[in-house]
Phi, psi and omega in degrees: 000146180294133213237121156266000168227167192276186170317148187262127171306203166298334202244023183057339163262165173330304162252147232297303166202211197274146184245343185278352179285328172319303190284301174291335153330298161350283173327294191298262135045250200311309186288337164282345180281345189284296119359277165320299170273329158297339182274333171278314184313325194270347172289312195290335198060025164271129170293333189288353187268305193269000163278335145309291174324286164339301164297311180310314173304292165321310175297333181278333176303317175281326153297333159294328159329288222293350174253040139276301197283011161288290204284025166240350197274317214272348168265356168290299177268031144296345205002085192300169198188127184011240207291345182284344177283351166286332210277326185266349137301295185302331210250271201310358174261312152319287157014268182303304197282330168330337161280324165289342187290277189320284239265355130335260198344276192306010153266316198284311183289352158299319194292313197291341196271324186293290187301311179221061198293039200227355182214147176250150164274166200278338199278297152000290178299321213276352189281344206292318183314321175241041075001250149005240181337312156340285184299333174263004175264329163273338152271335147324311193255002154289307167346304198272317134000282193278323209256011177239305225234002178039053152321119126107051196243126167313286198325302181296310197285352163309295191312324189276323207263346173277347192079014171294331193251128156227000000 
């Protein structure tokens, strides 16, 4: 049979080590920083603060792809072990929508920006807010991932492949 990944490591994957915590740090990053200039901008009344926001919004938007389909490969060879596989269903369903969160936001503020780049509409801030709450229910729940149930860790991954944890 045709093998579609090369051998899997110590750490259960393909390659040397995990790329969606890597990538999505970006993410994280971008959208809050993001979040942050708009919420100063509309006190300070600066535009160059919401024009920062904007790109910082767009760059995270595209970057949130690429760490689904990481964080989707890399949670298919995680093999979750009791309560993390409900936590790592919830982190990958946030997930998507949080992808979807971004790339709303980053339409509605292209169009809005096309009309006035000197105003956030008021609606706007309360979605940047669950952004925000988003971004921090997902790191919260990578976390606990890596640093409670140790996914894709040499230990954890001995144990499972040894039967100790299944």
């Amino acid at each position: 049979m045709l093998e579609l990944l090369p051998p899997l490591n110590d750490k259960n994957l393909p390659w040397l080590d995990v790329i969606h915590p890597i990538v999505v740090h970006f993410v994280i990053a971008m959208a809050l920083i993001s979040v942050v200039f708009d919420l100063i901008g509309v006190v300070t009344r600066r535009q160059n603060l919401f024009e920062v926001s904007f790109w910082n919004l767009l760059v995270a938007t595209v970057a949130i792809f690429v760490a689904i389909i990481f964080g989707q490969v890399e949670a298919g060879l995680a093999n979750p072990y009791g309560a993390s596989r409900d936590i790592l269903n919830i982190h990958s369903t946030i997930g998507w929508s949080l992808a979807g969160v971004l790339a709303v936001l980053t339409g509605w503020r292209y169009v809005a920006r096309q009309k006035d780049p000197t105003v956030l509409p008021g609606g706007f801030l309360v979605v940047d807010g669950l952004l925000a709450a988003l971004v921090f229910t997902q790191v919260y729940l990578g976390d606990k991932l890596v640093w409670v149930y140790g996914l894709h860790t040499v230990p954890v991954v001995e144990a499972i492949r040894s039967g100790v944890i299944s």
